[in-house]
C-alpha positions in Angstrom: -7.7 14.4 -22.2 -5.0 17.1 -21.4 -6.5 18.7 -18.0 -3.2 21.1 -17.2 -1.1 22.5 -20.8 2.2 24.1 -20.2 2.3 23.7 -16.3 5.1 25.6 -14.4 4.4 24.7 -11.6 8.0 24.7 -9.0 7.6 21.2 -7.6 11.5 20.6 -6.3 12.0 24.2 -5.4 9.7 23.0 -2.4 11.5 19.3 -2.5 13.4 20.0 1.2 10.2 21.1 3.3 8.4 17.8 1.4 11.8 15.4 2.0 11.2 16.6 5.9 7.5 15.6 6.1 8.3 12.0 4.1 11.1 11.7 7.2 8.3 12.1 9.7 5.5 10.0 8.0 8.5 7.1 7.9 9.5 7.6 11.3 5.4 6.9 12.1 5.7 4.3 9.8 8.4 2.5 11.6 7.1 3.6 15.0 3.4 3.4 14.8 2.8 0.0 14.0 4.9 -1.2 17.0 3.3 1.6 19.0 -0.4 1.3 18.4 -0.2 -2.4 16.9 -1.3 -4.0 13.7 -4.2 -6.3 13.6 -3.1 -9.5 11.7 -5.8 -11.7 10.2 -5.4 -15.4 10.4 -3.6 -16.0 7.7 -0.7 -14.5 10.0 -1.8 -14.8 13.4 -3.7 -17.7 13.0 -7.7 -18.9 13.7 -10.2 -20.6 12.5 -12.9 -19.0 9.7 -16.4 -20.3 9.5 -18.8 -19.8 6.9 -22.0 -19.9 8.8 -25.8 -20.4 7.1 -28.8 -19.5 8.9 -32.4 -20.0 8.1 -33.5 -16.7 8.0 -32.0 -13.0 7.7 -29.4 -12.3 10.3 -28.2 -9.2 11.7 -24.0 -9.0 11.9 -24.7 -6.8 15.0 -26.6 -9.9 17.2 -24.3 -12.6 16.0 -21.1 -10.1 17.3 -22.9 -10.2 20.2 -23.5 -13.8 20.3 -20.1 -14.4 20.1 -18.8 -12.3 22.7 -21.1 -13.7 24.9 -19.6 -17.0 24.1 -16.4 -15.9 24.9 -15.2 -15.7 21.6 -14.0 -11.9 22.1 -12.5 -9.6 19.2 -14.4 -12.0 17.0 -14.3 -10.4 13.4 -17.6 -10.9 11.4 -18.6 -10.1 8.0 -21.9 -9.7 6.4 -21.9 -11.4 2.9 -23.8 -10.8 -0.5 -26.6 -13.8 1.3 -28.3 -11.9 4.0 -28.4 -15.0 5.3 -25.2 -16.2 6.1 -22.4 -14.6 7.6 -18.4 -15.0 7.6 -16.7 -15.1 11.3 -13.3 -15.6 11.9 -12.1 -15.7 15.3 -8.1 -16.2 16.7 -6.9 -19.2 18.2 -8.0 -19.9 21.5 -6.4 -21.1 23.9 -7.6 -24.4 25.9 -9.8 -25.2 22.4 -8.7 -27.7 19.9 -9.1 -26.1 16.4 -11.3 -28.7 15.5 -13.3 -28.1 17.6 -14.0 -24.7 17.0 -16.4 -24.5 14.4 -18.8 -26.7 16.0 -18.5 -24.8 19.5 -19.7 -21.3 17.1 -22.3 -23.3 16.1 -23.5 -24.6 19.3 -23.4 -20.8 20.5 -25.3 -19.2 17.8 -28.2 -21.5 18.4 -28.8 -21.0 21.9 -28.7 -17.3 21.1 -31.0 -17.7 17.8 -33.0 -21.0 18.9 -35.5 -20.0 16.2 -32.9 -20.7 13.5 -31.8 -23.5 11.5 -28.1 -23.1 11.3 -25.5 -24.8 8.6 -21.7 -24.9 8.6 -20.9 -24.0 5.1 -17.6 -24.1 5.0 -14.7 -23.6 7.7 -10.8 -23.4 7.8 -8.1 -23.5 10.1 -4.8 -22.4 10.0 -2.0 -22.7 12.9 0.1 -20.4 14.7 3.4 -21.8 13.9 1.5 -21.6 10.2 0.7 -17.9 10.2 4.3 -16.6 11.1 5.4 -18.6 8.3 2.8 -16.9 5.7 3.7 -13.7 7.9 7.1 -13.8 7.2 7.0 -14.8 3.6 4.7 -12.1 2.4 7.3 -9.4 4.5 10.1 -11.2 2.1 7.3 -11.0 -0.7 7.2 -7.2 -0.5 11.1 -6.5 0.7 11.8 -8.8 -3.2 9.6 -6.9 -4.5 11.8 -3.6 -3.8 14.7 -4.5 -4.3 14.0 -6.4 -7.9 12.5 -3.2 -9.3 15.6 -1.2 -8.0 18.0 -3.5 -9.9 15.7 -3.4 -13.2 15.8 0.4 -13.0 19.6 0.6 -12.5 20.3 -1.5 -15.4 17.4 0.8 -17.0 18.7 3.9 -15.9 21.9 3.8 -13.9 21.9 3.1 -9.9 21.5 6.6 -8.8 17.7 6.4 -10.2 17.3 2.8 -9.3 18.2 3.8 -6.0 16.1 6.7 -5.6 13.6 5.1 -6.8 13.3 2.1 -4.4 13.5 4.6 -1.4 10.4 6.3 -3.0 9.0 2.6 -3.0 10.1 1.7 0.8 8.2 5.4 1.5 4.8 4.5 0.3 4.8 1.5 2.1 5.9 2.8 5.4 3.4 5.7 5.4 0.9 3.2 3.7 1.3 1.1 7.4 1.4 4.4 9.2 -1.9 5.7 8.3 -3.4 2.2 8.4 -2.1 1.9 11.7 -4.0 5.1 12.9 -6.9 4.2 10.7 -7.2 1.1 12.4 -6.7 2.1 15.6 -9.4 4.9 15.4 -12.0 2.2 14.0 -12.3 4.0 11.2 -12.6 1.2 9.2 -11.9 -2.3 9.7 -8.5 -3.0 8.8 -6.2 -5.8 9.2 -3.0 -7.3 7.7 -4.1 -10.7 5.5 -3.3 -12.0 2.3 -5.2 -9.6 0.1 -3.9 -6.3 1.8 -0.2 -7.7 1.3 -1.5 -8.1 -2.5 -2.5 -4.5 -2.5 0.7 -3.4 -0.8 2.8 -5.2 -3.9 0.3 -3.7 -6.6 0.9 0.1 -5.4 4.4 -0.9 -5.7 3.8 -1.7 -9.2 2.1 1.5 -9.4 4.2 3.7 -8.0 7.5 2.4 -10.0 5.5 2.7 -13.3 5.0 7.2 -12.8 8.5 7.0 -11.7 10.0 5.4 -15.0 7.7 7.9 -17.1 9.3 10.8 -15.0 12.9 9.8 -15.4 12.1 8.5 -19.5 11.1 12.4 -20.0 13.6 13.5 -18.1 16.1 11.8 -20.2 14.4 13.1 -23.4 14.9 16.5 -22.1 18.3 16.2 -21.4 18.7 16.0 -25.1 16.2 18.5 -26.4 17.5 21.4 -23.7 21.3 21.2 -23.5 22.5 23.5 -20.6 19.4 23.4 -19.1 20.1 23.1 -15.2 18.9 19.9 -13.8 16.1 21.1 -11.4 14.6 23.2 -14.0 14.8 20.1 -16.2 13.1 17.8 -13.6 10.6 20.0 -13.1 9.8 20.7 -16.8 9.6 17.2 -16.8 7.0 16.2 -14.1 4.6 19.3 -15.3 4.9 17.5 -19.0 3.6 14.0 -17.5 1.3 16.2 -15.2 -1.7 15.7 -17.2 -1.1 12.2 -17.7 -0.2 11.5 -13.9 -3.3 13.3 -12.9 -5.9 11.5 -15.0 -4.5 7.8 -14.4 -4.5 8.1 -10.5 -7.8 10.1 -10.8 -9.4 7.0 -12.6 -8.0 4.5 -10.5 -9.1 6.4 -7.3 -13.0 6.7 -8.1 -12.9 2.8 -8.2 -11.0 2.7 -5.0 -13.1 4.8 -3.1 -16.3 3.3 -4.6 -15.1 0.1 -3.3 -14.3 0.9 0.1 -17.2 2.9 0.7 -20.1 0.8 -1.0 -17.7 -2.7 -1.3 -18.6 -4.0 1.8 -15.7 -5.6 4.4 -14.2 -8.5 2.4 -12.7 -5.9 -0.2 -12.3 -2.7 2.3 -8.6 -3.3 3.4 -7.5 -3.9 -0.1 -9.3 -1.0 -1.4 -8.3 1.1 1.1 -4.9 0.1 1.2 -4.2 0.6 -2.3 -6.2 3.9 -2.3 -3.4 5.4 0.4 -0.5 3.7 -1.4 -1.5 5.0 -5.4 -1.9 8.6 -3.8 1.5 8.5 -1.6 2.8 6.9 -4.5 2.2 9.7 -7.0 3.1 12.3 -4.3 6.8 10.2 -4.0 7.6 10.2 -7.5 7.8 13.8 -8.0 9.1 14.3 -4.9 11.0 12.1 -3.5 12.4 9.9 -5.9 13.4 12.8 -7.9 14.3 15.2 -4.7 16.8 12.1 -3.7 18.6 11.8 -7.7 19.1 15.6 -7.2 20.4 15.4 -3.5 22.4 12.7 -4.8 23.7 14.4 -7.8 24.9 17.2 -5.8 26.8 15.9 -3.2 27.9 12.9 -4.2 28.8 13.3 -7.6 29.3 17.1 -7.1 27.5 17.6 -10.0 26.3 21.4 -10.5 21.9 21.1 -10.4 21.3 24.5 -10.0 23.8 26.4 -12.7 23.2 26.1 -16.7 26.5 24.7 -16.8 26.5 22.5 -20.0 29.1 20.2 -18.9 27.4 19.5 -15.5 24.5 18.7 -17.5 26.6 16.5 -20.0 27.9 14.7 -16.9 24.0 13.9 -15.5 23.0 13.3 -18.8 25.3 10.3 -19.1 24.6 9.4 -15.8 20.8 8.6 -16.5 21.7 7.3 -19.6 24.5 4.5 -18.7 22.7 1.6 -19.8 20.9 3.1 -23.1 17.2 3.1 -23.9 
C-alpha cells in the first residue's frame, strides 16, 4: 500500500534544529537514569520470585498490602492469566536467608487471608553477587550489539555510514532509558530493567539498523540514477522514496505494541513498551540522524561539497558509500 507518492518533503534542511534536540534527549539519557534511578528487577539486583496459589479469587491490591504490612516493602506483584494466583517478587532482604523467604510470604499471606488455602507454586532465587553479573553481561550484550552492526555496515558501506549509523543506534537507546526513566519515575506504568526489557532494547536495535540500510541502499541507487545531484537533495529524495514503506512497517508494528502494553497485562508491559519508544526513536534517527551525521561528516571531514551540484563532489561521495560494493 503506497500511503505518500512523490513526497518532497525537506527532512535534512531541518537536520541541525533535530541534531540539537537528539543532544538534549542523550544528555537525559546519560543523566536521568543516574538522577531519578532505574528500577532493576532481580535478575540484576537480585530477590527472590514466588509463584503463589490461593484457593479462591485474589485481589493484587490486598496481597500488596499484605506484604507491606509484612515488611516486605516495594514488593512488586503481578496478577496472572489465573485469578487465582498471583506472581510477587520482592529484593533481597537483609537479615533473611533467601531460603527462607518464600515460606515467610507464605506465612504472611495467611494471617492476612486466613480464609484461604495457599500453595507455593513455584519460587526462585537469584543472588546479589549474581545479578551484577547478569547486569553487566546484558550492558556488554547491547554495547556488542552496536558495535558488530557498525562493522557489518562499514564493510557494507564504508565507515563513514557504519559509523553514523551506530551513533543513530547508541541514540535510541539513550533516549529509550531516558523516557523510561521519567516514565517510571511518574508511575506511569510499571517499569523496570530485567531480562525481557534488555531483549527488547537489542530487537529495536535490529529494527532501527534495518530502515537505516534501506535509506543508505537507495541512496546509493540514486547516486547513480542522478549524477550531479547534490547530496542533501539526494538524501532527501531518498528517505521520501522509502517514506511509504517506513511509514507502513512501523505503523504495523506499533498497533501490536500498544495493544500489548495497554491490554497485555504487567509481565509483557516493559517489553512492549520499551520497544514501542525504541521502533519510534528509531525511525525518527534514521532519517535524521544517521543521515544528518554522514552529511556533517562528508562536509567537514572529507570536505566534500553537499550542498553544490558539483559532479565531482558527488563522484567522490558516491565512491565513498560504495567502497566495499553491493
Amino acid at each position: 500500500m503506497q500511503l505518500f507518492k512523490k513526497t518532497n518533503i525537506d527532512f535534512l534542511g531541518k537536520r541541525y534544529i533535530f541534531i540539537w534536540v537528539s543532544l538534549i534527549l542523550n544528555v537525559l539519557g546519560i543523566a536521568l537514569p543516574f538522577t531519578l534511578g532505574l528500577r532493576f528487577g532481580i535478575d540484576f539486583e537480585g530477590g527472590t520470585e514466588v509463584r503463589m496459589h490461593f484457593s479462591q479469587d485474589i485481589n493484587v491490591a490486598a496481597v500488596r498490602e499484605a506484604m507491606d504490612k509484612a515488611k516486605f516493602e516495594g514488593s512488586e506483584i503481578k496478577s496472572l492469566s489465573d485469578p487465582k494466583e498471583v506472581l510477587i517478587r520482592v529484593a533481597t532482604v537483609h537479615g533473611v536467608e533467601p531460603r527462607e523467604v518464600p515460606q515467610k510470604i507464605q506465612t504472611a499471606l495467611h494471617a492476612e487471608f486466613p480464609e484461604q488455602t495457599t500453595e507455593i507454586r513455584s519460587s526462585q532465587t537469584i543472588g546479589p553477587k549474581v545479578g551484577t553479573e547478569l547486569r553487566n553481561k546484558a550492558l556488554f550484550a547491547v554495547g556488542l550489539a552496536v558495535i558488530a552492526i557498525m562493522l557489518y555496515l562499514a564493510f557494507r558501506f564504508e565507515f563513514t555510514y557504519g559509523l553514523g549509523a551506530a551513533i543513530a543506534l547508541i541514540h535510541d537507546v539513550l533516549v529509550t532509558l531516558a523516557i523510561i526513566a521519567i516514565v517510571s519515575n511518574l508511575g506511569l506504568i510499571n517499569l523496570e530493567i530485567n531480562q525481557a526489557m534488555i531483549a527488547a532494547f537489542l530487537t529495536v536495535v535490529g529494527f532501527s539498523v534495518n530502515d537505516t540500510v534501506i535509506i543508505f541502499d537507495r541512496i546509493r541507487e540514486n547516486i547513480e540514477k542522478h549524477k550531479g545531484m547534490n547530496l542533501i537533495q539526494l538524501m532527501n529524495l531518498s528517505i521520501n522514496e522509502t517514506l511509504s514503506r517506513t511509514v507502513n512497517t512501523v505503523f504495523a508494528v506499533v498497533l501490536v505494541l500498544l495493544t500489548i502494553v495497554i491490554a497485555g497485562g504487567e509481565v509483557l508491559q516493559g517489553f512492549a513498551f520499551t520497544m514501542l519508544i525504541g521502533i519510534v526513536t528509531g525511525t525518527y534517527s534514521s532519517i535524521y540522524i544517521a543521515s544528518g551525521f554522514v552529511i556533517w561528516y562528508m562536509q567537514h571531514v572529507n570536505k566534500i561539497d553537499v550542498e553544490g551540484g558539483n559532479k565531482k563532489a558527488m563522484e567522490k561521495a558516491a565512491r565513498k558509500l560504495d567502497a566495499r560494493g553491493a
